[in-house]
C-alpha positions in Angstrom: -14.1 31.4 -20.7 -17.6 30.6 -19.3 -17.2 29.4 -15.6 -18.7 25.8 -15.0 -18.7 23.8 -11.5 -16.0 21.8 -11.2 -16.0 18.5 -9.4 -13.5 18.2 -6.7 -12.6 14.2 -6.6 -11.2 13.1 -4.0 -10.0 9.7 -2.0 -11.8 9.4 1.3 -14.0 6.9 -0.2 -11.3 4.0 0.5 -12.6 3.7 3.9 -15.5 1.6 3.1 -13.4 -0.5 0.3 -10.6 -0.9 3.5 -13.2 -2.4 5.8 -14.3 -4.7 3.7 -10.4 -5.7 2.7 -10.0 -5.9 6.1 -12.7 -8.3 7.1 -11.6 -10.5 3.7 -8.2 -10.5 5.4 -8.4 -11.4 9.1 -11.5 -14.1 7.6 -8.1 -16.0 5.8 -5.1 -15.2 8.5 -7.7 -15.4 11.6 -4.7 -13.2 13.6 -2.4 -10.7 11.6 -0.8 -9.7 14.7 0.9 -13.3 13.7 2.5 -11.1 10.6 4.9 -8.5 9.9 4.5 -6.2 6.9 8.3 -4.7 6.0 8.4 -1.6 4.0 11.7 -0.2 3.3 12.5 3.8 2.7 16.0 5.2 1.5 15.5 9.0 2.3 13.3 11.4 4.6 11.8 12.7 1.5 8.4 14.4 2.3 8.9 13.0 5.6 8.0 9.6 4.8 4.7 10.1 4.6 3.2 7.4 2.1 5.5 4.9 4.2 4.0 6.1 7.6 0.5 5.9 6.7 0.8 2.9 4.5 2.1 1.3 8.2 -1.0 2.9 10.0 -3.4 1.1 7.5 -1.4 -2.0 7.9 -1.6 -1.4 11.6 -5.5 -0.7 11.6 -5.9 -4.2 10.2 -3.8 -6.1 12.7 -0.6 -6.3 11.8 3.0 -5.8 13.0 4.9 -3.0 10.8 8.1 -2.4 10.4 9.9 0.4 8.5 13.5 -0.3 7.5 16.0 2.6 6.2 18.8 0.3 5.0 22.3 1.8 5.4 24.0 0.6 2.1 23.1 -2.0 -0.6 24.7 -4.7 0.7 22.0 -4.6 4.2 18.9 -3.8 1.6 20.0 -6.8 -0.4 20.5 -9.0 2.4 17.2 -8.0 4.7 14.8 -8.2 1.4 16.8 -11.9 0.8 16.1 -12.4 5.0 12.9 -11.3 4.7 11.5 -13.2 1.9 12.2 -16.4 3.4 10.8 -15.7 6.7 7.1 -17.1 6.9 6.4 -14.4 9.5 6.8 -11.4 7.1 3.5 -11.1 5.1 4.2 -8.4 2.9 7.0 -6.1 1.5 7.0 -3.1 0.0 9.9 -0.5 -1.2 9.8 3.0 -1.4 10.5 4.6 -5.1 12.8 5.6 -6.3 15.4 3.9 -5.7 18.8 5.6 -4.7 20.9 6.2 -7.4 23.5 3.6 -6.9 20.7 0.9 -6.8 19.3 -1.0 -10.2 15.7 -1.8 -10.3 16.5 -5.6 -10.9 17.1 -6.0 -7.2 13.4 -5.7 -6.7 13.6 -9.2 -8.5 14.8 -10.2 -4.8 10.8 -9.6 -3.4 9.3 -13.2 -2.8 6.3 -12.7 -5.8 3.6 -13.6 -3.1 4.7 -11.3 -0.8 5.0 -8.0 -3.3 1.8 -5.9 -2.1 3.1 -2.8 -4.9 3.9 -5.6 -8.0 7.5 -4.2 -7.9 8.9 -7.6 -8.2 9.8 -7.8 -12.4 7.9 -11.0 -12.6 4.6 -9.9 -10.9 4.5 -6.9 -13.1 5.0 -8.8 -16.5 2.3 -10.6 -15.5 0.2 -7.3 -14.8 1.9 -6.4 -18.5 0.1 -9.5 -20.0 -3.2 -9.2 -18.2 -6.3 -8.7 -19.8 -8.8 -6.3 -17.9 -11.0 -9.6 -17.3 -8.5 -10.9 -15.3 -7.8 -8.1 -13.2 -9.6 -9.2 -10.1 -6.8 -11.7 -9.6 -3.9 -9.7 -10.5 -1.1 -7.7 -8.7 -1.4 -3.6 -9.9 1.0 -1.0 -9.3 -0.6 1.1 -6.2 -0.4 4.2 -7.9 -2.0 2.9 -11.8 -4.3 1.1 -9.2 -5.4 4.0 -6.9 -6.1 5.9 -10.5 -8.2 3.2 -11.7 -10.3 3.0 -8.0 -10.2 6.6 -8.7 -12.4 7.2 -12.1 -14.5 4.1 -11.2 -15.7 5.4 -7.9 -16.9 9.0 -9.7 -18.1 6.7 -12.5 -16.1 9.0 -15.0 -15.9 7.6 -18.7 -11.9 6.6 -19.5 -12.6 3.8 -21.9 -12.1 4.5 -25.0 -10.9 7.6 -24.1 -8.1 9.9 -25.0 -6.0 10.3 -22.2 -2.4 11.9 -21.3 0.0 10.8 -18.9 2.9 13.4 -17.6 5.6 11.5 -16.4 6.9 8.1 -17.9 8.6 6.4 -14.2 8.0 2.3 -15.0 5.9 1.7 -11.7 3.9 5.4 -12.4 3.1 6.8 -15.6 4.2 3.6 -17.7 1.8 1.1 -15.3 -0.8 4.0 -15.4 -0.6 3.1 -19.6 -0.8 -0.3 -19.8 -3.5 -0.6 -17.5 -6.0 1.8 -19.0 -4.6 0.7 -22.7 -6.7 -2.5 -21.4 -9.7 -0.7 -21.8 -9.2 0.5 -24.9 -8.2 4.0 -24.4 -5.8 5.7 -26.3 -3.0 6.7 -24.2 -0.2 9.8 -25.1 3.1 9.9 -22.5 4.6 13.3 -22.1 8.2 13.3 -20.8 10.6 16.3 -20.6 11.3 16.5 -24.3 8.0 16.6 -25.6 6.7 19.3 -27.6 2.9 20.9 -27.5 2.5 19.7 -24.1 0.3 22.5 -23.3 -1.9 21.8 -26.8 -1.9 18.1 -26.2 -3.8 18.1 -22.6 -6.2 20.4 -24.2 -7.3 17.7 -26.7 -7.0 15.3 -23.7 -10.2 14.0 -22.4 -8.5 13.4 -19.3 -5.0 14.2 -18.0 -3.2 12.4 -15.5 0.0 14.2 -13.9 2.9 11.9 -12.3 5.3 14.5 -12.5 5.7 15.8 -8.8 6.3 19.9 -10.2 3.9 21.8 -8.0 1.7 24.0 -9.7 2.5 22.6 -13.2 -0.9 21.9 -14.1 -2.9 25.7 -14.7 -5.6 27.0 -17.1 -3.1 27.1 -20.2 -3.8 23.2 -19.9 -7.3 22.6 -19.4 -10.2 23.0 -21.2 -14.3 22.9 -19.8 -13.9 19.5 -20.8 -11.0 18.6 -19.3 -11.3 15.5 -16.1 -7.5 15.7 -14.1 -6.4 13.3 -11.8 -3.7 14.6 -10.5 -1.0 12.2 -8.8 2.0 14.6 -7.7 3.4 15.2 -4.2 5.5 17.1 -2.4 6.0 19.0 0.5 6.8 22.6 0.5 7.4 24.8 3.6 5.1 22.3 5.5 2.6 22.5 3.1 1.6 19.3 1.0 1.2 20.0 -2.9 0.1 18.8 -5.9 0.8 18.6 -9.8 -1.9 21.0 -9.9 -2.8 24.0 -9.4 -6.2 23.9 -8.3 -7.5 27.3 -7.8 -6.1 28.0 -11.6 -8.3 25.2 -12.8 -11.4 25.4 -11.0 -14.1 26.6 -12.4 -12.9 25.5 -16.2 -12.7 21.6 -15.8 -15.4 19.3 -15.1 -13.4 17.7 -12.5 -9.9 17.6 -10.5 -8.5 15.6 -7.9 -7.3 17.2 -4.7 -3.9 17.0 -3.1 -3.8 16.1 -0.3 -6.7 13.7 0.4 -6.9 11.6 -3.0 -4.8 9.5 -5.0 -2.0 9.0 -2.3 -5.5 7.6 -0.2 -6.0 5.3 -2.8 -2.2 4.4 -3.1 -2.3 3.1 0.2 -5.5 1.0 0.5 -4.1 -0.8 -2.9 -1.5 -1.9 -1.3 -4.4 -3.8 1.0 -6.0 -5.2 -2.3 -2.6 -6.5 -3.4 -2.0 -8.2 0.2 -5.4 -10.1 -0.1 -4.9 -11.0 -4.0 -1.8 -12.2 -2.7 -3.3 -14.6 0.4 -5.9 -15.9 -2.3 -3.0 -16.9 -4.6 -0.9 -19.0 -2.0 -2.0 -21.0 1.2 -1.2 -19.5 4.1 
């Protein structure tokens, strides 16, 4: 296989989008450090590190943070009940997944205008029903979001497009669909159990991998036409990988994203967007 230059995609970019969320913000509040944002975690998976840096950007724009490990369900389901009534708290947000004794209905608990990752059942039907005219006023899923910021910003064709998804998680691979199916594209999920996975991200025109297996993603995937955006994360012996294995990849694809330093940026300053859909939608 002919070697070709690979474009190396990456997330940086959301500092120039954050400033300017950040001056649309404090023009509407006037003084966040009146707010609190609350994101709760369950686990010290990866070291919390979406949850810590998704408080430093929260911090960098004013506000108060504060980063809940609830004990048991019956304190989770009482703080997000205690929370969303209290007009100090701005936002919420909840690390996924969930632990296993939880159900995904208790997100239904999140006040709607104060659910900056469109976890709460309601917010996301109406992401579900949304057309992609209306998107600049709707709630998005940070991670189908941050993809979306992602091939827009390196101007990379995904409408109409053929596209595969590893990993089918509601708020991941399944909001990762239905948004880009708003553009048209035609959009294959691959799940455990699916056969030819290696064959059918070969015909993809771009693959997106949700899957969090490090290294899955290597040249028996790709082809010289191949765009990946790669969304897996995890930390092994101190070292933060991705779904792909770069160095296997480069040189064959016409472009990858990295890990660290990309979508997991993007995760983060959606997050931000959400917030300030969120103060247009209510009166603060």
């Amino acid at each position: 296989m002919n070697k070709t230059e690979t474009l190396l995609l990456n997330g940086y970019f959301y500092k120039e989008l954050f400033l300017d969320y950040k001056k649309k913000i404090i023009e509407i509040l006037k003084d966040p450090s009146n707010y609190t944002i609350v994101i709760f975690y369950f686990k010290e998976k990866n070291n919390n590190y979406f949850m810590e840096n998704q408080k430093k950007i929260f911090n960098q724009i004013g506000f108060k943070t504060l980063l809940i490990n609830p004990e048991n369900y019956e304190e989770f389901n009482y703080l997000i009940n205690h929370f969303s009534k209290e007009k100090s708290i701005l936002g919420i947000n909840v690390e996924l997944p969930l632990p296993k004794n939880y159900d995904l209905i208790h997100l239904a608990k999140i006040d709607i205008y104060k659910d900056i990752d469109c976890l709460n059942p309601i917010n996301y039907h109406k992401f579900l029903l949304s057309k992609k005219e209306n998107l600049e006023h709707t709630l998005i899923p940070s991670v189908a979001q941050a993809v979306l910021l992602m091939l827009q910003h390196y101007k990379i064709p995904f409408e109409k497009q053929d596209i595969v998804i590893l990993g089918k998680s509601l708020y991941t691979g399944l909001a990762i669909t239905h948004l880009l199916i708003k553009y048209n594209s035609t959009v294959q999920i691959i799940n455990e159990d699916s056969k030819g996975v290696k064959e059918k991200c070969k015909q993809a025109d771009i693959i997106i991998s949700v899957t969090g297996k490090t290294n899955l993603i290597d040249e028996e995937y790709v082809t010289s036409k191949s765009v990946i955006i790669d969304v897996g994360f995890e930390i092994e012996n101190g070292i933060i990988k991705g779904d792909v294995n770069i160095e296997k990849v480069k040189g064959i694809v016409k472009a990858v994203s990295i890990v660290p330093g990309g979508i997991g940026l993007l995760c983060n300053l959606s997050t931000v967007i959400n917030l300030y859909k969120l103060l247009t939608l209510q009166k603060i």
